[in-house]
C-alpha positions, 0 to 999 in steps of 0.5 A: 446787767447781762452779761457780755457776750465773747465773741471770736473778735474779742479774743483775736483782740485779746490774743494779737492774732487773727480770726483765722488762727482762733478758728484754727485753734479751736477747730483743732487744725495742726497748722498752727505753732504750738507757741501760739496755739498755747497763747490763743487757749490761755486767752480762750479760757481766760475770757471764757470763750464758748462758741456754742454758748453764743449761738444758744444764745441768738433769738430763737425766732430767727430763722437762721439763714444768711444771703451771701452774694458774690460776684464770681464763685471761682474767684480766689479774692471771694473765696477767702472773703466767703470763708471767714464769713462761713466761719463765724456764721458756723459758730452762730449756728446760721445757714447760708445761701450763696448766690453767685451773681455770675452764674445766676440766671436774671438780672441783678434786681431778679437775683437778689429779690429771689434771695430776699423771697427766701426770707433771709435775716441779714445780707453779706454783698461782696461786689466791689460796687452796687448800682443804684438799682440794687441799692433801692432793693435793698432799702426797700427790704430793711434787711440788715446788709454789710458790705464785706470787703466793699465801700459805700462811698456814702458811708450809709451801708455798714461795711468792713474793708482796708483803707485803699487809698492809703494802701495804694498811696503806701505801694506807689510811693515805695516804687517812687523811692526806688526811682521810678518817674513813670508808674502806670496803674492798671485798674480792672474796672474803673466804674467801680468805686473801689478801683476807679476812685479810692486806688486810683486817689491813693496813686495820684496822691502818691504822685503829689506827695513826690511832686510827680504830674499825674498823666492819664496817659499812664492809667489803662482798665481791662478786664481781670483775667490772664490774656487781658494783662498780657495783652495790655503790656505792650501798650505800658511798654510803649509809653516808657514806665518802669513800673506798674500797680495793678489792682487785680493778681490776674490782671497783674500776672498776665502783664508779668509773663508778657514782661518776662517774655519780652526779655524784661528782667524782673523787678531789676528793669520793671516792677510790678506790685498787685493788689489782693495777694491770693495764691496766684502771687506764689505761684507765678514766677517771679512771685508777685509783691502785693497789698496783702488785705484781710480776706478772712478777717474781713468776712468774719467781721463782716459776719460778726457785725451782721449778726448784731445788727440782726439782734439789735446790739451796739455797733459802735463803728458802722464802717471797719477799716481792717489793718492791711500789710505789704508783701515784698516777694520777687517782683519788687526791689 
């Protein structure tokens, strides 16, 4: 019987901490405690985790390069996605080329079929959605694809990513518990099935659960940007919620300047919880409370999940539902 393998996943497993902190560790980066640091190379020695013994042990008929497609370069939630994909793949010894949907020229189906024509051996799509157009490129290929921090509603792609409807059911009823009768949900595209199904059922059954009617009145969509929140907060305003769920941190910082603004006292008077916790949340002021998912580990198990596929090993789950956590800062009580 070969024998098995150790991977990065393994030893998060085995170690209680994340991806992040074993790169970390073996990539010798001082920010990590040295409690830990200890821990996570005991572990490493005791599973006799090689990162080089894996990748010397990939087929070395592959050609060793990974498509990653990403909706916008320069958005932050991508970012940390595209880093614990770049981690992992780096440890297998892959090449990746990054192809930004945003600022590609041609439509989708021209984009990815230019990345297909490169002859790559597995696909990671970061887009919280793919049409029906993309879809059929992709079975037509037979390429191994996962969907790194996206759902297939069908459950017919592999994916990785957190429960969404359970993570925004569990923010929206901590805001009922504080007394709130009137949340809005600000979602930054409801076509999307991610915003405009699987959050938006975690807020309705929020609402169910605490026997509160679910008003559409309550339920806006704009884009994820800066101005587009601040414009949409008179309109929240105007229909008297005490507080907001907003799926995007862009989205959601704009609404709280307008909020702030306005002489609104936050969260004492209106509290605003987001969604994907990058920086932003720390940087704005107050700091924004957020659904903390992942990032990194997502896109390192992504990765991970990717590269059995393309050498034909057991995946025992085709959908990875990853823990999420709440970060409680300013903007909530």
């Amino acid at each position: 019987m070969d024998k098995k393998v150790i991977t990065i996943y393994d030893v998060a497993e085995e170690a209680n901490v994340s991806m992040a902190t074993i790169s970390r560790v073996v990539n010798g980066n001082a920010n990590v405690k040295e409690e830990t640091r200890k821990k996570v190379m005991e572990v490493i020695d005791r599973l006799n985790y090689r990162p080089n013994a894996v990748a010397r042990g990939l087929a070395s008929k592959k050609s060793t390069t990974i498509g990653v497609i990403i909706p916008n370069i320069t958005d932050l939630y991508y970012a940390s996605l595209a880093k614990g994909v770049d981690d992992v793949a780096s440890m297998y010894k892959y090449n990746i080329i990054l192809t930004s949907l945003e600022e590609s020229v041609g439509d989708e189906e021209q984009i990815i079929n230019n990345l297909l024509s490169k002859q790559v051996d597995g696909l990671i799509y970061m887009g919280k959605q793919i049409s029906k157009k993309l879809k059929r490129v992709f079975m037509h290929s037979k390429t191994p694809l996962v969907l790194a921090g996206s759902v297939d509603k069908n459950n017919e792609t592999a994916s990785v990513h957190i429960d969404f409807v359970e993570a925004v059911n569990n923010v929206v009823t901590q805001l009922i518990h504080n007394s709130h009768k009137k949340i809005a949900f600000v979602g930054g595209n409801l076509e999307n099935p991610i915003d405009g199904k699987y959050r938006l059922d975690g807020y309705k059954k929020a609402l169910k659960n605490a026997n509160i009617n679910f008003s559409s009145d309550l339920v806006f969509e704009a884009e994820n940007s800066v101005r587009a929140g601040e414009a949409i907060f008179d309109v929240i305003k105007n229909t008297n919620a005490t507080a907001v769920y907003v799926t995007d941190d862009l989205l959601a910082a704009g609404i709280l300047n307008s909020a702030v603004r306005s002489g609104i006292s936050i969260p004492e008077d209106f509290e605003i919880i987001t969604s994907n916790d990058t920086i932003l949340c720390e940087v704005t002021n107050p700091k924004m409370s957020s659904i903390e998912e992942p990032l990194y580990d997502i896109g390192a198990v992504a990765m991970r999940l990717l590269t059995k596929m393309m050498n034909q090993e057991q995946i025992d789950e085709n959908v990875v539902k990853l823990p999420y956590s709440i970060v409680k800062r300013e903007s909530t009580r």
